[in-house]
N, C-alpha and C positions, 0 to 999 in steps of 0.2 A: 854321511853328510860332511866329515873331515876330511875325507879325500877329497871332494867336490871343492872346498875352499881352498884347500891347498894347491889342487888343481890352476883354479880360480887365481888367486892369487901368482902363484907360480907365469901363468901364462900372462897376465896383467903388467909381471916385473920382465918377462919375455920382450914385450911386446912397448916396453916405455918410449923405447928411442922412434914407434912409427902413429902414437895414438893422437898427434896434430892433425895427422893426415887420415886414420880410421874414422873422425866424425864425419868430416866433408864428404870422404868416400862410401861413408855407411849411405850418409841424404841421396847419395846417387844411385845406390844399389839397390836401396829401400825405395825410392820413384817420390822422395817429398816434392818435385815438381814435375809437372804433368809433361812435359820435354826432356827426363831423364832416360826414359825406358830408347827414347831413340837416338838419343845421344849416345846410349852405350852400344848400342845396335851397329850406329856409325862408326865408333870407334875401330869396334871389333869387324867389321866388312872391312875397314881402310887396311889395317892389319892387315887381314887375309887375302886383301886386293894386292898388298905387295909382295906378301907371299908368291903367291899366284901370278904375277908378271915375275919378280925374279928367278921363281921356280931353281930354289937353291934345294939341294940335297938333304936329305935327313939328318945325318951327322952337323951338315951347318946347322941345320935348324935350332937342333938343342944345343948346342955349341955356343949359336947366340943367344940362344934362352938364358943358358945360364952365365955368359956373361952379363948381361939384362938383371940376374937378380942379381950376383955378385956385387953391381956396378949401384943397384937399388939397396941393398944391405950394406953397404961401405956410405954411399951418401947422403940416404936420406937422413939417419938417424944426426951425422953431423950437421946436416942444412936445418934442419927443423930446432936442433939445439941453438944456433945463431940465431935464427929464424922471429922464435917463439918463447915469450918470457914466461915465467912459473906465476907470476903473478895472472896470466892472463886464463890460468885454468882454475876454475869455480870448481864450488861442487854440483850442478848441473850438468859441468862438462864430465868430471869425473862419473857420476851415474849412469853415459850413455856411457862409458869406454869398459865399463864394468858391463851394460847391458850387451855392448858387442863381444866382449870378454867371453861371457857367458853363451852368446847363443853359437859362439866358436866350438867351444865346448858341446853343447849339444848334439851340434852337426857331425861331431869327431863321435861322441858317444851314439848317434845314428850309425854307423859306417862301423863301428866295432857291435854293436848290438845285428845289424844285418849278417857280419861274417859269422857271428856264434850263434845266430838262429839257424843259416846253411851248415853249422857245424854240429848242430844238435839234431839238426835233420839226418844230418848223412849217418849218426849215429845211431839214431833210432829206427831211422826208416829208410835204409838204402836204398832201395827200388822208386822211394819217390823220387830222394835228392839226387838220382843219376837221370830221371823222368824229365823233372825239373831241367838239371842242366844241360842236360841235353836239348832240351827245347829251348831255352834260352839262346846258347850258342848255335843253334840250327837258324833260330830266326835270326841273332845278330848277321850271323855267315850268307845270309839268303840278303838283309840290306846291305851288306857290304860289295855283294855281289853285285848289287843294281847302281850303285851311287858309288863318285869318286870318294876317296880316301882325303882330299882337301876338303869338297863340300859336306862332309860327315863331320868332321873335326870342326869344323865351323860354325854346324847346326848345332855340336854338342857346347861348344865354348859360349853359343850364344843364349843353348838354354841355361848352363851353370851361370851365365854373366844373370839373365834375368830370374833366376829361382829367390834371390831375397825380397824383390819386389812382390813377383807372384806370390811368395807365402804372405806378406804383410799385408797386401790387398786384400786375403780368402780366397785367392784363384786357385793356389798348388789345392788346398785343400778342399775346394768342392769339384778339382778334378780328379782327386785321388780318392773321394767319396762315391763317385758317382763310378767309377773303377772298379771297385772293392763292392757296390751293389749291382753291379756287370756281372764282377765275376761270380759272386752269390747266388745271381738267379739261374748262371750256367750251370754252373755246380749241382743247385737242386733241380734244376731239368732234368739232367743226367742222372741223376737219384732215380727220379721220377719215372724215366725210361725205364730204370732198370728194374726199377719195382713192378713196374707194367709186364714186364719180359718174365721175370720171375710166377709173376700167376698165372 
């Protein structure tokens, strides 16, 4: 639990010079008004609409990407210090920038929790986790095949744009419910087969 806070904390003193702008941006990712979800949707289509006409090369691409953050790391933290007086942050405010703090944290501890499950896999049981990935990259390989490489990147940017909303609604989770009971009844079908075959 002392790592977690220290953690916590740590990314909270990271993260000082942008948390004017993580409340406003949490209400828009979270969907607290009913005209968010497609505001973002817009956003991110306007993007990739330019994308998409100027049809610049890869290298440009993240080239401007990372001028984009460079150019957002250099000024927001100064414009928001002008911007925004200390007197004007409550502790209200302070409780959601710890509660975005935190579910940062999660998300990051999701995505290391995922690669040491695949890693415990491959240790334990090689023949599934080469089953596994192989099927995974068989099927990514088989949509990449069908669908450009702009409209995939854009499907994927606009599901990451919308996953804080969906989880805070109960969308991600009675889709990943109803997933996870898919694939359980597959699984013991298959049992079931084979149990049949077997007598």
């Amino acid at each position: 639990m002392l790592l977690v806070d220290s953690d916590l904390t740590r990314l909270q003193s990271d993260l000082t010079g942008y948390k004017h702008l993580l409340l406003p941006l949490n209400k828009v990712l979270e969907w607290e008004e009913p005209h968010y979800p497609g505001a973002l949707v817009g956003i991110v289509t306007f993007m990739f609409a330019i994308i998409w006409y100027l049809e610049p090369s890869v290298l440009t691409c993240f080239s401007l990407m990372g001028l984009v953050m460079c150019l957002i790391d250099f000024v927001v933290p100064t414009v928001t210090s002008y911007c925004f007086s200390t007197s004007e942050w409550g502790a209200a405010e302070e409780g959601q920038y710890e509660a975005i703090c935190s579910r940062m944290l999660h998300a990051r501890q999701h995505i290391s929790n995922a690669f040491t499950s695949l890693n415990d896999l491959k240790k334990d049981k090689p023949k599934a986790y080469l089953l596994v990935m192989m099927g995974i990259f068989a099927m990514l390989a088989w949509i990449g095949s069908l669908m450009d490489n702009l409209l995939l990147t854009y499907l994927f940017v606009v599901f990451v744009m919308l996953i804080p909303g969906l989880r805070r609604h109960g969308i991600l989770q009675k889709a990943t419910k109803q997933i996870k009971e898919a694939i359980t009844k597959a699984l013991a079908g298959m049992k079931g087969k084979e149990g049949a075959k077997k007598k």
